[in-house]
N, C-alpha and C positions, 0 to 999 in steps of 0.2 A: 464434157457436158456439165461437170458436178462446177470445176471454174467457170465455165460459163455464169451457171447459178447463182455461185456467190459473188461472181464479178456485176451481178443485175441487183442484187439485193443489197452492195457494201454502195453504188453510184445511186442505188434510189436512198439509202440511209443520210448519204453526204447530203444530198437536196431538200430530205427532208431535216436537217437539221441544221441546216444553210438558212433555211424559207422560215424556222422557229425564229429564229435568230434576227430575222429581218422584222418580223411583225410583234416580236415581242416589244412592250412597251416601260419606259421606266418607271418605277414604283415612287421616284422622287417628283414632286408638282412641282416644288421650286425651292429655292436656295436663297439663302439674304447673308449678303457676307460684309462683317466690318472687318477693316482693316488699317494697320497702322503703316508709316513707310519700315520697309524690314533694320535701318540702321539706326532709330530711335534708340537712343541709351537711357537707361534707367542703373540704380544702383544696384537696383537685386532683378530676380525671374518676375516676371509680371504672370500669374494664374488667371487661367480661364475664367475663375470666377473673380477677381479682379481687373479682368480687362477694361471694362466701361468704367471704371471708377476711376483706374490710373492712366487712362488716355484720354478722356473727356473729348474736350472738342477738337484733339488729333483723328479721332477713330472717322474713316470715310465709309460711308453706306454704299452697297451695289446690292438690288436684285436681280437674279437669273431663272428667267423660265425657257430658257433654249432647252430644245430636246434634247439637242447633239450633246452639250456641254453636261446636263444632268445625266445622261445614260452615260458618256465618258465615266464622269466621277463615280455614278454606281458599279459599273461594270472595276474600276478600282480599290473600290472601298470593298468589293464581295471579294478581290484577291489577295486582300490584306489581313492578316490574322491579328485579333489582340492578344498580347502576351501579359505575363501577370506581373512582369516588373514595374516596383514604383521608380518613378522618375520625375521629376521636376521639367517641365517645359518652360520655358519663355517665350511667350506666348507672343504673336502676333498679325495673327487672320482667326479670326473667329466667325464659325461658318453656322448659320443654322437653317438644317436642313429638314424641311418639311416634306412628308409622303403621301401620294393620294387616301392611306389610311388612315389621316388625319392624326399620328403619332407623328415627334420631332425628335432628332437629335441636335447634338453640340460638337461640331469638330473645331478643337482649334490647332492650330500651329506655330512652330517656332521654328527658325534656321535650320534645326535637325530631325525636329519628332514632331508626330500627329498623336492628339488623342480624341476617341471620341466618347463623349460620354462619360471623360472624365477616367477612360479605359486607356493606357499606351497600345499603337499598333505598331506590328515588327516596321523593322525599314523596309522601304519602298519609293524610292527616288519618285519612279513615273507620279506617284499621288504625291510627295512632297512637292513635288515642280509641279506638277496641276495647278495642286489649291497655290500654291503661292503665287502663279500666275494670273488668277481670275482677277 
């Protein structure tokens, strides 16, 4: 009887945490991403906050308000930890991302590393091949 029990309570927990899952919504409204082609050569690291100056009229605009695509990237970005090492990017998608609380961030990327905010996050392949996909 006492399995039974818990065999009722662990299948109604799965569902109800299945059906959270389903109806929760992404805190991202939308994303505007510039981006350059990834094999662009420059002499040195191009910085996030040099991107628009040293790409000019290479840099391509896309906005994204897909759901699918914006809960992807969040659901990545929340399993991604920033770590305190400094590092140099060379940069090459630069992402900004807007939240229905009307706060933004700045992800950019390079070949190897993401930062957001100007913060290095650890490695994470899935989100490097994400954002350099879109």
């Amino acid at each position: 009887m006492n399995k039974l029990f818990t065999l009722i309570i662990l299948v109604f927990s799965a569902f109800a945490c299945n059906k959270t899952k389903e109806t929760k919504e992404t805190s991202i409204n939308k994303i505007v991403i510039h981006s350059v082609n990834l094999d662009i050569d420059t002499g040195s690291d191009v910085s996030c906050q040099d991107f628009n100056l040293t790409f000019g009229s290479h840099v391509k605009d896309k906005s994204i308000e897909d759901k699918s695509i914006l809960t992807e990237l969040e659901n990545l970005l929340k399993e991604t930890k920033k770590i305190k090492k400094n590092k140099s990017v060379d940069v090459r998608r630069k992402i900004v991302i807007y939240y229905k609380d009307k706060t933004v961030d700045t992800l950019c990327a390079g070949r190897f590393n993401i930062l957001v905010n100007n913060q290095l996050l650890e490695e994470n392949t899935d989100l490097l091949n994400f954002v350099l996909d879109l």
